[in-house]
Backbone bond lengths (Angstrom), bond angles and torsions (degrees), N, CA, C in turn:
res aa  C-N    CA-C-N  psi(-1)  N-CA   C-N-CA  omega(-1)  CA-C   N-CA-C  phi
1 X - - - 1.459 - - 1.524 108.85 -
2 X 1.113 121.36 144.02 1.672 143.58 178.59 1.411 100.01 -60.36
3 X 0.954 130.07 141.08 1.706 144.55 138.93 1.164 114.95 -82.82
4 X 1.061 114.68 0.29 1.999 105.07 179.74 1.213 119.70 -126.01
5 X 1.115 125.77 -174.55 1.709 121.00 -166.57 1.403 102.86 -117.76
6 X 1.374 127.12 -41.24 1.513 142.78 171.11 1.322 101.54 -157.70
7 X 1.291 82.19 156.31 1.517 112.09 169.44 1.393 129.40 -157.22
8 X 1.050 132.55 125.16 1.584 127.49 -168.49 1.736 113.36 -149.74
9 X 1.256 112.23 159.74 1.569 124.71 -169.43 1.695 98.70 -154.87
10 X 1.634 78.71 149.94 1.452 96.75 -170.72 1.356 114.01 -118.83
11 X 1.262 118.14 139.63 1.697 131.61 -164.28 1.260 108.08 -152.42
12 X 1.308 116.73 155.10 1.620 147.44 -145.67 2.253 93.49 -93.84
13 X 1.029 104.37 80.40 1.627 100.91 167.93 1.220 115.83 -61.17
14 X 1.194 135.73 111.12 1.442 142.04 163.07 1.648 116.84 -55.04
15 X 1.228 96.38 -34.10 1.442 110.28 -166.73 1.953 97.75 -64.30
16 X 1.328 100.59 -55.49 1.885 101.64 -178.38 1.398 102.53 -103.18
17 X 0.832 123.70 18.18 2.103 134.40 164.93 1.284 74.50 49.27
18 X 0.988 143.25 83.71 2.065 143.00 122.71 1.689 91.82 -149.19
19 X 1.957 94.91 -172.54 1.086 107.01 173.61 1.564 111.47 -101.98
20 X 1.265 95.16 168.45 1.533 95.70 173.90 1.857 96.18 -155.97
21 X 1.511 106.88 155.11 1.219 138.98 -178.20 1.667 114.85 -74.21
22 X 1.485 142.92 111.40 1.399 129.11 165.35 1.540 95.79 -103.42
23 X 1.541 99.79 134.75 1.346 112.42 -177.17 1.619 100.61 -110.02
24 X 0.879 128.57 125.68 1.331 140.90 148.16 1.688 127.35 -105.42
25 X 1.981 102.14 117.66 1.322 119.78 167.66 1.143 114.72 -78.22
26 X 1.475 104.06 164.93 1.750 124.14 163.35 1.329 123.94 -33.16
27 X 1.482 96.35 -57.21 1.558 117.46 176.84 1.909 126.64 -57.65
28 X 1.512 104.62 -3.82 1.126 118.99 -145.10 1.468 146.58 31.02
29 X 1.398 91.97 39.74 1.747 103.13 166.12 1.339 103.38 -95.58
30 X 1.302 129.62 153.24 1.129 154.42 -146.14 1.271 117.30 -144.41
31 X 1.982 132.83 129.53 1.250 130.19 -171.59 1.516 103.21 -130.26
32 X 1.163 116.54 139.49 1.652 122.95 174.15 1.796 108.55 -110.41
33 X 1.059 111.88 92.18 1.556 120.04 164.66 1.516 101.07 -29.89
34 X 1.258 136.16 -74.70 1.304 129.26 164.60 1.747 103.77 29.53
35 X 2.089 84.36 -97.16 1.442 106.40 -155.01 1.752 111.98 -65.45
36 X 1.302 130.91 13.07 1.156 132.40 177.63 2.033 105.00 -115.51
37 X 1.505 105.00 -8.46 1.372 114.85 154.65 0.923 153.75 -85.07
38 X 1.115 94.86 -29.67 1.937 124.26 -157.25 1.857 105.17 -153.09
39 X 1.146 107.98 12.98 1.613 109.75 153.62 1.631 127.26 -63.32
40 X 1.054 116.39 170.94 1.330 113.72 -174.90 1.678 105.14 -85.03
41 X 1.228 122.45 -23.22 1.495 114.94 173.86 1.582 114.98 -74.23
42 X 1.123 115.07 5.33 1.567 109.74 -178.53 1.643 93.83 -93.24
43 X 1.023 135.95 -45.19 1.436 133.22 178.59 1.635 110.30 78.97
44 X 1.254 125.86 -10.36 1.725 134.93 164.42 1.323 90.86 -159.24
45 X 2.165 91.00 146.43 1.006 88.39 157.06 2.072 90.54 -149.40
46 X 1.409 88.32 157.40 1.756 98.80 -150.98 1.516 109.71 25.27
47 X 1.248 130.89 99.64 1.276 130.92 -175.80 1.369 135.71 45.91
48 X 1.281 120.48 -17.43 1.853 135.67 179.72 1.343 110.00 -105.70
49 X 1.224 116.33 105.54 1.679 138.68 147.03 1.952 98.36 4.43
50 X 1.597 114.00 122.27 1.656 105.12 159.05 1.189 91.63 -77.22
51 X 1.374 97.82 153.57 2.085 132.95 -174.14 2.251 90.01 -98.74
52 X 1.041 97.53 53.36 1.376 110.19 156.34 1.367 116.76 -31.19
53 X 1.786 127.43 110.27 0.952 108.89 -163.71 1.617 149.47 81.86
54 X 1.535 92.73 -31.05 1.481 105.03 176.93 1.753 105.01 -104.13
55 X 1.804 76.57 176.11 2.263 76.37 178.87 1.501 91.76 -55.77
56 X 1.333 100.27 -178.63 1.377 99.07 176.10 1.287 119.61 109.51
57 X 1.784 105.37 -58.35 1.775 95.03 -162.46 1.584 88.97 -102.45
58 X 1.338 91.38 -173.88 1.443 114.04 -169.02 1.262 110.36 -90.16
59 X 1.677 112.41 126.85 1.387 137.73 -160.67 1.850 98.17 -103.04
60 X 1.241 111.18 38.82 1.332 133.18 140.87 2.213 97.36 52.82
61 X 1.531 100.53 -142.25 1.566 111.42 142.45 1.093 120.96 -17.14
62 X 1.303 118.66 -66.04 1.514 130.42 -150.62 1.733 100.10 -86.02
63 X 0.542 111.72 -9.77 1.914 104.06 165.33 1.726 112.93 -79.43
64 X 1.319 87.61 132.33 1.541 104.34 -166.29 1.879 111.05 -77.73
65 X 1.483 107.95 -20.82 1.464 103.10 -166.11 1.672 128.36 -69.58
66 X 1.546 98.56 -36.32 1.278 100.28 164.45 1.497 137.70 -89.28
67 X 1.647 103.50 34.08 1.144 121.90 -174.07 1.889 86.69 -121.36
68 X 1.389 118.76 -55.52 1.265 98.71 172.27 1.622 121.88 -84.36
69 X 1.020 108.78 18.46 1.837 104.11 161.48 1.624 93.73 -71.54
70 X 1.551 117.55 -70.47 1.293 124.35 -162.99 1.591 106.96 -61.85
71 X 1.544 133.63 -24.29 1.534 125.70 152.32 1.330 104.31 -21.34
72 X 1.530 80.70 -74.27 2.146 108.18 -161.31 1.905 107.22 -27.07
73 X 1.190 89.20 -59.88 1.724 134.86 -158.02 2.181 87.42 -49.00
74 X 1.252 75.17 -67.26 1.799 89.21 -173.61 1.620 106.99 -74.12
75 X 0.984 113.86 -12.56 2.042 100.78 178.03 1.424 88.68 -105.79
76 X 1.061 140.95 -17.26 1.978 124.06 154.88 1.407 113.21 -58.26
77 X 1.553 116.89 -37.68 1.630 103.14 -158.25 1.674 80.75 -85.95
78 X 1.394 137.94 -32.45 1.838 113.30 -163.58 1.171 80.26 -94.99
79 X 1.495 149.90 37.63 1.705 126.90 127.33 1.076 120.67 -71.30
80 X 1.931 98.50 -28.62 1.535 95.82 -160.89 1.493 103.32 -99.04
81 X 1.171 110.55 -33.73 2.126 116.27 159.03 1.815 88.52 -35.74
82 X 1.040 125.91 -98.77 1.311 143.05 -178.81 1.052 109.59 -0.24
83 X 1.767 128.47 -51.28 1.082 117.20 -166.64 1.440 115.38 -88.92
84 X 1.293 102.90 -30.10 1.701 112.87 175.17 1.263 125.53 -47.35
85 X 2.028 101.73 -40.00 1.555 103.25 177.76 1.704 104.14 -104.44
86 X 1.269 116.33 39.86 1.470 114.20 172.29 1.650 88.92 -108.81
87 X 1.828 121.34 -60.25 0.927 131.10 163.25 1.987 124.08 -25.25
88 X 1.210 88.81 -57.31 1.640 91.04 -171.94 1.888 112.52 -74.15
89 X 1.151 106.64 -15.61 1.355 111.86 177.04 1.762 127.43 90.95
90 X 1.360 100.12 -1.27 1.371 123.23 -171.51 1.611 115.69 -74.22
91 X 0.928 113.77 119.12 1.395 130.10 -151.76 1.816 103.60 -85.60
């Protein structure tokens, strides 16, 4: 189980050449700032046309990364659950 409420980090998307934010909850659902930037319903973004459809824009859902940040995220905390009750002896 998580100790935290959120948590999120920010990294350089190649895919929409800016950055964007992956937020990870408690619950383990997961949000990519990205797709609320650089989706196709925004229709601009800072002055340049989204590439709707093309490489380029943001593959919304269907992008795999901020699904394995929050993997990552969650197989650290049951190492560290793990170790506490390997440590404590509790059966």
């Amino acid at each position: 189980m998580v100790t935290w409420q959120l948590t999120a980090t920010t990294i350089y998307c190649e895919v929409v050449a800016d950055e964007v934010t992956f937020l990870v909850y408690k619950d383990g659902s997961v949000k990519c700032t990205g797709e609320g930037k650089h989706g196709p319903a925004k229709g601009r973004v800072k002055g340049r046309p989204v590439r709707t459809g093309q490489a380029g824009s943001c593959t919304g859902r269907d992008c795999a990364r901020p699904g394995e940040y929050r993997d990552r995220l969650l197989a650290e905390e049951a190492a560290k659950s793990g170790k506490k009750a390997a440590g404590g002896g509790a059966a």
